[in-house]
C-alpha positions as CSV (number, residue, x, y, z in Angstrom):
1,X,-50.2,59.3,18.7
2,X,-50.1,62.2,21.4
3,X,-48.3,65.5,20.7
4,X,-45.2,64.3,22.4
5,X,-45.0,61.0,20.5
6,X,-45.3,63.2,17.5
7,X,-42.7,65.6,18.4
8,X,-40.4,63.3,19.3
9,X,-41.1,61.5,16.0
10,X,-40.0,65.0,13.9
11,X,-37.2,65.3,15.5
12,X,-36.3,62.0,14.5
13,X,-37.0,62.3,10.9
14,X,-35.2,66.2,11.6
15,X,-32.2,63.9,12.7
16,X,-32.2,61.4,9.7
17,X,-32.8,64.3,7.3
18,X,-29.5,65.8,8.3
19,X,-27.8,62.4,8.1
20,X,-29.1,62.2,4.6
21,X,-28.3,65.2,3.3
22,X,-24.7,64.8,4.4
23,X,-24.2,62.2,2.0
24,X,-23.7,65.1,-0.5
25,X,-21.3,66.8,2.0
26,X,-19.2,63.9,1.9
27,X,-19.3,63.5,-1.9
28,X,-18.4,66.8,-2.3
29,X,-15.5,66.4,0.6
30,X,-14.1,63.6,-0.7
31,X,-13.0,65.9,-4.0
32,X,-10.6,68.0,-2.0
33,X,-8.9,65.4,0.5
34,X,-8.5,62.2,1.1
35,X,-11.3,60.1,3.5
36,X,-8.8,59.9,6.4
37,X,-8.4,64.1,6.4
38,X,-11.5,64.7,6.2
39,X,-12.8,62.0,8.6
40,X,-9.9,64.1,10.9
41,X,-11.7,67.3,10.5
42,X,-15.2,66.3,11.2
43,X,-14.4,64.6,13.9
44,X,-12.6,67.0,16.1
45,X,-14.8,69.6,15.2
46,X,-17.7,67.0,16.5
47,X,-15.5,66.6,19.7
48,X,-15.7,70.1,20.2
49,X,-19.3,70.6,19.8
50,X,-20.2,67.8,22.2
51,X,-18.1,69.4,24.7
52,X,-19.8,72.8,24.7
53,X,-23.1,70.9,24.7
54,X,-21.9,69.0,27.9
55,X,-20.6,71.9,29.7
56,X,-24.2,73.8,28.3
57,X,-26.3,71.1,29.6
58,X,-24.4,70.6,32.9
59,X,-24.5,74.5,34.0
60,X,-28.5,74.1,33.2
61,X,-28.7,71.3,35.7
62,X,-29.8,69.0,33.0
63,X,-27.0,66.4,33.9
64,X,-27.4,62.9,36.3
65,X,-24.7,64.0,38.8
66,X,-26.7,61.8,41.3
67,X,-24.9,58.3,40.6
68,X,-20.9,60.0,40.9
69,X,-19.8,63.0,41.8
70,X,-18.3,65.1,38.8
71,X,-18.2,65.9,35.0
72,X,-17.3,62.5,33.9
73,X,-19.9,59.6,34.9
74,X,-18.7,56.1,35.4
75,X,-15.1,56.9,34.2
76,X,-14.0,53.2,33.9
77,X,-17.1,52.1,31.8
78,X,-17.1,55.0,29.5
79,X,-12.8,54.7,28.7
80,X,-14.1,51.5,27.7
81,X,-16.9,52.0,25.6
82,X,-15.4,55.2,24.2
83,X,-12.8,52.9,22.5
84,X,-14.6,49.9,21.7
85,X,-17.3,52.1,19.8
86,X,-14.9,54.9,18.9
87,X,-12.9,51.9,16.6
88,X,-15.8,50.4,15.5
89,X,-16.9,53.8,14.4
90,X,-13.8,54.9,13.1
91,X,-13.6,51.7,10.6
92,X,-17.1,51.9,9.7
93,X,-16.8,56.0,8.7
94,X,-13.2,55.6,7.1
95,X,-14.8,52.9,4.5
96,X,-18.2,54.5,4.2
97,X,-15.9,58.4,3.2
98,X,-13.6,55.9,0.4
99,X,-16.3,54.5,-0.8
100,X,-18.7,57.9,-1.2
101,X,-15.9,59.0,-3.2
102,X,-16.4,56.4,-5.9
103,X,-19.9,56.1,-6.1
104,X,-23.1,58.3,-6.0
105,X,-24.7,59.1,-2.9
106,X,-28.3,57.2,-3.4
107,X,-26.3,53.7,-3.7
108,X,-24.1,55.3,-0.5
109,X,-27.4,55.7,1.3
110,X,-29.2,52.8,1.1
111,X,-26.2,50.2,1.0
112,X,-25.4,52.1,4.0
113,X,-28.9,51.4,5.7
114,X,-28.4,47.9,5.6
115,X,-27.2,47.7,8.8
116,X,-31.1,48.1,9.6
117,X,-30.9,44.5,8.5
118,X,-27.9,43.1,9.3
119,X,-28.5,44.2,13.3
120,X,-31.4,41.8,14.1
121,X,-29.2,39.3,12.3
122,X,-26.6,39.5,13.6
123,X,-28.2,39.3,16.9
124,X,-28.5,35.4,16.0
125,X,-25.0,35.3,17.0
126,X,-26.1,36.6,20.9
127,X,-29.2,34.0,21.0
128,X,-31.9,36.0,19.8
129,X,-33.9,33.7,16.8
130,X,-35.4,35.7,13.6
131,X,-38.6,34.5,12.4
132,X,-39.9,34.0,8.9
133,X,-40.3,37.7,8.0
134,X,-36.6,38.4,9.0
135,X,-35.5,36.0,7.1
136,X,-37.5,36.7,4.0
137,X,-36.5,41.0,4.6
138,X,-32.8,40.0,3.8
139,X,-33.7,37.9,1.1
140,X,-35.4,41.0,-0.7
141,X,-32.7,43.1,0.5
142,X,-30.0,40.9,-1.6
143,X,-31.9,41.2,-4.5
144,X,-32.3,45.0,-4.3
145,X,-28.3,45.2,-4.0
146,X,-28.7,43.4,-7.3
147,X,-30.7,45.6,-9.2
148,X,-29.1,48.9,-7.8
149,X,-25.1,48.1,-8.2
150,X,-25.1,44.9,-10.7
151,X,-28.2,44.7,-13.0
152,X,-27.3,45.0,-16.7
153,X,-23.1,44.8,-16.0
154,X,-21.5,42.5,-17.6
155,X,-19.9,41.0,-14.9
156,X,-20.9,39.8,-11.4
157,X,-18.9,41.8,-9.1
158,X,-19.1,44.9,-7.3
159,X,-16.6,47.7,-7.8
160,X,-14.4,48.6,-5.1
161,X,-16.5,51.9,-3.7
162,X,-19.8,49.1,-3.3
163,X,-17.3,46.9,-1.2
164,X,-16.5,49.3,1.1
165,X,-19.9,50.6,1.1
166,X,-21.1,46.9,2.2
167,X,-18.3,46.7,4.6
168,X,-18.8,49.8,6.0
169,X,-22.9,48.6,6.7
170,X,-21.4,45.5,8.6
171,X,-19.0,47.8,10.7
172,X,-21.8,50.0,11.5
173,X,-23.8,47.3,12.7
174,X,-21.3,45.8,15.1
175,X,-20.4,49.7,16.2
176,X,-24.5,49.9,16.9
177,X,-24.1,46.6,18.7
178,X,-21.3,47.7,21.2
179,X,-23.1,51.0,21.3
180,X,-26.8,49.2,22.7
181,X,-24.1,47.0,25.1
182,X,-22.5,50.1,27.0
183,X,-25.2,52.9,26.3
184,X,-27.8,51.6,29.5
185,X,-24.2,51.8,31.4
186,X,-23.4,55.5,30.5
187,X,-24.6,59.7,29.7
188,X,-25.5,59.3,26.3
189,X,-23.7,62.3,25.1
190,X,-20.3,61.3,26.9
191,X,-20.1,58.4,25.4
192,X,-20.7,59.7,21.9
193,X,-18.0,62.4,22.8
194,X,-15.6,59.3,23.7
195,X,-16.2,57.4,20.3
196,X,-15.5,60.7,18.7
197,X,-12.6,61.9,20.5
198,X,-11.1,58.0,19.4
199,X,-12.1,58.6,15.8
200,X,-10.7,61.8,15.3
201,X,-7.2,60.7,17.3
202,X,-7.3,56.9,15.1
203,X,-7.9,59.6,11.6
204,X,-5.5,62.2,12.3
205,X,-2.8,59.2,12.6
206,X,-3.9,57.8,9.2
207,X,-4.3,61.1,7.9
208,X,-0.2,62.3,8.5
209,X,0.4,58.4,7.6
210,X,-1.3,57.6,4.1
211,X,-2.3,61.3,3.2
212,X,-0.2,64.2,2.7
213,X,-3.0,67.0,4.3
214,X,-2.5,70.4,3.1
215,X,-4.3,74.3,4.5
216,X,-5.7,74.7,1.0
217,X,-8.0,71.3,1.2
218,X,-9.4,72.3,4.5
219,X,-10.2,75.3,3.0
220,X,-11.8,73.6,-0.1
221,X,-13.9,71.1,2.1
222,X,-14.6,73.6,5.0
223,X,-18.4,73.9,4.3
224,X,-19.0,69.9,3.8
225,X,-16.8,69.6,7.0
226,X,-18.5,71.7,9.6
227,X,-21.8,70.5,8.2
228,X,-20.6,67.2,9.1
229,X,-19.0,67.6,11.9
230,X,-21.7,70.2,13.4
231,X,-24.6,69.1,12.2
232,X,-24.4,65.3,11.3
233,X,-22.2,64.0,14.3
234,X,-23.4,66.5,16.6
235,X,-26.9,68.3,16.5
236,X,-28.4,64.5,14.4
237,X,-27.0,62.8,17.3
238,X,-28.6,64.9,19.7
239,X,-31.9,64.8,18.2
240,X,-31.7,61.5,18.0
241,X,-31.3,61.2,21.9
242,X,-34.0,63.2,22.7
243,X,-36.0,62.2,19.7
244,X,-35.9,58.3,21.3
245,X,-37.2,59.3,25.0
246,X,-40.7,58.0,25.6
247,X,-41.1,56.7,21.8
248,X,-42.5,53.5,20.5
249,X,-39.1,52.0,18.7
250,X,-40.7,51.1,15.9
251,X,-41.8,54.6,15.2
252,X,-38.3,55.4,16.1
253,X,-37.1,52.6,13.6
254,X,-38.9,54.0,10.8
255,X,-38.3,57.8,11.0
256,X,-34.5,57.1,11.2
257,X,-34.6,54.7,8.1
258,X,-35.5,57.8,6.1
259,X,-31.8,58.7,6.1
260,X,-31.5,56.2,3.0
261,X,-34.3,58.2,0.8
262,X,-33.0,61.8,2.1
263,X,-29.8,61.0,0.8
264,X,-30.9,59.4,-2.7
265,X,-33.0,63.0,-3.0
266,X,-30.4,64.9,-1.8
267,X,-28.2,63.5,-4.4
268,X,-30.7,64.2,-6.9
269,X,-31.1,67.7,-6.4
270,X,-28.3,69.0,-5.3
271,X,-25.7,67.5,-7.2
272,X,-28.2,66.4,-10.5
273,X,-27.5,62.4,-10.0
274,X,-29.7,60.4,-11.4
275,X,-31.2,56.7,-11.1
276,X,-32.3,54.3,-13.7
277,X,-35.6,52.7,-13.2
278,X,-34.2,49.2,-12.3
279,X,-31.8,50.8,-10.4
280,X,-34.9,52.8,-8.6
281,X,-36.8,49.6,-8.6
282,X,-33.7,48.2,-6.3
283,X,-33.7,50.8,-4.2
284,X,-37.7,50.4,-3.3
285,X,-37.0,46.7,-2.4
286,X,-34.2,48.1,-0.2
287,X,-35.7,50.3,1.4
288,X,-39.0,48.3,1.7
289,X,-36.5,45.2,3.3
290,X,-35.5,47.9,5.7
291,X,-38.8,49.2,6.7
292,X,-40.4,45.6,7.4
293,X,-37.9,44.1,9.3
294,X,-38.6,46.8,11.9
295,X,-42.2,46.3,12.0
296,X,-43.3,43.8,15.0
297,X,-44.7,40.0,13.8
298,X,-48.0,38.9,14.4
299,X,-48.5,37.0,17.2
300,X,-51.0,34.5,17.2
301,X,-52.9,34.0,20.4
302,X,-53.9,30.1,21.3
């Protein structure tokens, strides 16, 4: 691996460190206001950040103005994909905030990085055909949902925070669907300002609707929301664009999956949550399901 390989590679795992670690932000959010507030706040503050780091990026020339003349590039395009992946982001955030606030922020993390998964297959559905390993990857992912949220309950159901956890992986995978359709289309940046800008306007009208939002819980939740807003939707997402230039996908694959044990140690030791050994053991398989079905198959030759 050169030194730009390697870079791009730390800035990667820089990226999914900061996604990780926001898991405790959010837990620690969603005790001072309700998922759609807070979503509300993080988002416009994100909106706000991308904007500067547009208007930065085009005064330093670093913008393709060559295409169309002006700030906005391929205005039709981008309305479009800002709302397509602005809902689908908007869903998959709302029920991944409700169901932080009801459970700890390992199982968040890794339930959340299923979507790892639950891309390739649900690229079945667009005529792409999963091989053996895929197949056998979901498989061990299932039963490492078992062991972290079900194992030694006396009943076979998840509670209501796991639902929307696992609801909010399958949004998140058809967000990073619609995201790989209209990304080779559009600035990269711009159209993660678009999503945003339609996330924060779809929370603040379920925030005035189902919540009752108040000075004093902004106030309460300011830290966990500018680190989310600032630093989760806005600096991660920037190191992840630059982190993804020139670098071997797998690579890429694997430094972003570390989001899932970033956020199990964050939980750890910052707000002293702990793990049972079978419910460790499930998050290994998890993460291990994730890891492999990233890693290329063996072709054989003949």
């Amino acid at each position: 691996m050169d030194q730009k390989q390697l870079r791009n590679t730390l800035l990667l795992v820089c990226g999914a460190f900061i996604w990780g670690t926001a898991f405790v932000a959010q837990s620690v959010g969603s005790d001072y206001m309700g998922p759609y507030t807070f979503l509300a706040g993080r988002s416009w503050l994100a909106c706000a950040f991308l904007l500067g780091l547009m208007a930065v990026l085009r005064k330093m020339g670093r913008t393709n103005t060559a295409a169309e003349p002006g700030f906005w590039q391929n205005k039709k395009v981008l309305v479009k994909g800002g709302i397509s992946c602005g809902a689908a982001l908007f869903a998959a955030s709302a029920a991944q905030q409700m169901g932080i606030g009801t459970t700890s922020t390992a199982k968040a993390g890794f339930m959340t990085a299923l979507y790892v998964v639950l891309v390739p297959v649900t690229s079945i559905f667009f005529g792409s055909r999963p091989g053996v390993k895929l197949w056998g990857c979901v498989v061990v992912s299932v039963v490492g949902l078992y062991l972290l949220c079900l194992a030694g309950r006396d009943t076979l159901s998840l509670t209501g925070g796991e639902w929307q956890l696992l609801l909010c992986a399958a949004l998140f995978t058809l967000q990073i669907m619609l995201v790989n359709h209209f990304s080779p289309q559009l600035d990269g940046i711009q159209l993660s300002f678009m999503q945003f800008l339609v996330v924060a306007v779809l929370s603040t009208v379920f925030m005035f609707a189902f919540e009752t939002p108040t000075i004093e819980q902004f106030r309460g939740a300011a830290v966990s929301i500018a680190y989310c807003g600032i630093m989760s939707s806005g600096v991660a997402y920037t190191l992840q664009i630059v982190g993804q230039k020139e670098l071997d996908p797998t690579i890429a694959s694997l430094a972003m999956c570390l989001e899932s044990v970033f956020s199990a140690l964050a939980g750890w030791l910052i707000l002293g949550e702990t793990l049972s050994a079978t419910e460790l053991c499930g998050c290994v398989l998890m993460f291990g399901a994730i890891v492999a079905s990233q890693l290329p198959e063996k072709r054989r030759v003949g």
